[in-house]
Every structure is written in C-alpha cells, then in structure tokens.
C-alpha positions as CSV (number, residue, x, y, z in Angstrom):
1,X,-5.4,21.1,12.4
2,X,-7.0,18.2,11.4
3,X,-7.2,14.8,13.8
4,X,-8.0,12.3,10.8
5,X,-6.0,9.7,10.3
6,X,-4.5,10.1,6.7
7,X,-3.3,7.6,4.3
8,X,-0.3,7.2,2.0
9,X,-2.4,8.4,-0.9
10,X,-3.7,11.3,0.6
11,X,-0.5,12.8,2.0
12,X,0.5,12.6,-1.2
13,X,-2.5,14.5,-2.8
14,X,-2.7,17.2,0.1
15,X,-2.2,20.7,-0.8
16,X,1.5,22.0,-0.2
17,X,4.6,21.5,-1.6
18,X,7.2,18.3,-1.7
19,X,9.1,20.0,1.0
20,X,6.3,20.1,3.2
21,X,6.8,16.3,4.0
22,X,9.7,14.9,5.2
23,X,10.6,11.3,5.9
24,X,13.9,9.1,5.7
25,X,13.1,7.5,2.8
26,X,12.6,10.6,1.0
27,X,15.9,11.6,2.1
28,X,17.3,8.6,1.7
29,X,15.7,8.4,-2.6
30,X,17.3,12.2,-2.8
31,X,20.7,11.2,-1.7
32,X,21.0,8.1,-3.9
33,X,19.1,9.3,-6.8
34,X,18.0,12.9,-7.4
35,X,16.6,12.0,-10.4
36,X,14.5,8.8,-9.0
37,X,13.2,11.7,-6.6
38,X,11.8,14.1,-8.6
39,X,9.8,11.4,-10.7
40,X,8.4,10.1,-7.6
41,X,7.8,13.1,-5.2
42,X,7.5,15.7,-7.9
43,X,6.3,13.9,-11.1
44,X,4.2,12.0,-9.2
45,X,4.9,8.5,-11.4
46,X,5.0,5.8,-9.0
47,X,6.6,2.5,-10.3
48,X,4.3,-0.4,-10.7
49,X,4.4,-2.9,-8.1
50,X,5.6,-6.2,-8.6
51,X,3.5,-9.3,-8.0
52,X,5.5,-10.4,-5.3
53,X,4.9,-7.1,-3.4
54,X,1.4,-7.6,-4.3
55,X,0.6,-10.7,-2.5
56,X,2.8,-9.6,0.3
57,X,0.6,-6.4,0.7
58,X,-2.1,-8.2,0.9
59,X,-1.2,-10.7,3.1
60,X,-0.6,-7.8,5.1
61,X,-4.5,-7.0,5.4
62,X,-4.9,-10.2,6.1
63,X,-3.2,-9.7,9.2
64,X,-4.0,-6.7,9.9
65,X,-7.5,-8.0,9.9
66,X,-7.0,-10.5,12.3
67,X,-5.1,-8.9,14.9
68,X,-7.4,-5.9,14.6
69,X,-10.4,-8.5,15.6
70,X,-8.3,-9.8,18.4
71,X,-7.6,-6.4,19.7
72,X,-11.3,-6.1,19.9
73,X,-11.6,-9.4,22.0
74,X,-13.1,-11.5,18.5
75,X,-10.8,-14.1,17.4
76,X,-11.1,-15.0,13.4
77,X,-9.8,-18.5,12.3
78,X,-7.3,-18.8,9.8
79,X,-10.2,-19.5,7.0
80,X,-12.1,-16.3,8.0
81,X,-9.1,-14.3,7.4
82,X,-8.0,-16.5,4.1
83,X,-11.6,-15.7,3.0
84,X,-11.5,-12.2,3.4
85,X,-8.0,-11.8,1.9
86,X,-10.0,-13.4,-1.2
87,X,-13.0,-10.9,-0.7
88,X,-10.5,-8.1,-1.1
89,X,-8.4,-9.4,-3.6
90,X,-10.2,-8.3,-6.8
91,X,-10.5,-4.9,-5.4
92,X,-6.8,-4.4,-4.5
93,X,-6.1,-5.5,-7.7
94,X,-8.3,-2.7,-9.2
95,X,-6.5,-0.1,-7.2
96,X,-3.3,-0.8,-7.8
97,X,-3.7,-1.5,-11.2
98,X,-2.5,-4.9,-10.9
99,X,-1.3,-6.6,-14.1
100,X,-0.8,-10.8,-14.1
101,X,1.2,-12.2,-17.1
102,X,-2.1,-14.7,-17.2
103,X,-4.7,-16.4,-14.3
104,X,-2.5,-19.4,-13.3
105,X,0.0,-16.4,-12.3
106,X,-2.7,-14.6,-10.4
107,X,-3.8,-17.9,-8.8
C-alpha cells in the first residue's frame, strides 16, 4: 500500500477498474444519468470547464496558498497571494486547456 498523497488525475489514471472507486458523486451521476456516467468514468471524456469555474478554481490556490503559509507561521499579504494567483495563471490555463472567447474575457 502506498502512503502518497494522490490527486484527482491520478486516481483516475490508476490501474483497476471504475468499480474500484467509489464516491457519492459517482453514485449520485449513475443514478441520475447512466449515460452521463459512462462517458465520464468509463469514456473518460471530461466536460470542459467553464470560465466561471476556472477563476473560481484558481482563486482556490490562491487560498490555498495563503493559509498553507499561515499554517506554517509565514503570513503572505493579499498582493503576494494576487501575484502568485497570476504566476500560475498561464499554467492552469495550459492544463486545463482553457479556452477564452478573446483577452478582455481572460482579463
């Protein structure tokens, strides 16, 4: 048994089958919509996010950043943690494959 922490991406990529993992929201997407299931969990095609859901995940990190410092004693300032939400951004748009109608959108 492994003690590494694993992320959403590579629970999903582990070997074994759907079944293996279970969760509520699984459940929950089999119960209201087999057919929603099996192109998520067993296709494997993932609906694009939305940009809404976008700049909520990343003001997520953002957070996640700061109270990570301030569990570690280091407080960040609001700038610090705008700055590296802006660090990060081109990058989390590369890995989710982030599409923006145009730049003033983005912005």
């Amino acid at each position: 048994m492994s003690t590494q922490p694993l992320s959403r991406d590579a629970l999903a990529t582990r070997a074994g089958g759907v079944f293996d993992y279970v969760s509520a929201s699984r459940l929950n997407l089999w119960l209201k919509c087999p057919k929603a299931f099996r192109l998520r969990y067993i296709d494997g095609i993932k609906t694009p996010t939305s940009p809404a859901a976008f700049v909520g995940k990343a003001v997520h990190l953002g957070l996640e950043c700061f109270y990570r410092h301030r569990q570690l004693g280091l407080m960040l300032s609001p700038s610090d943690v705008a700055h590296r939400v802006v660090d990060l951004w081109g990058q989390a748009v590369a890995d989710e494959h982030m599409l923006f109608g145009s730049v003033a959108v983005e912005q």
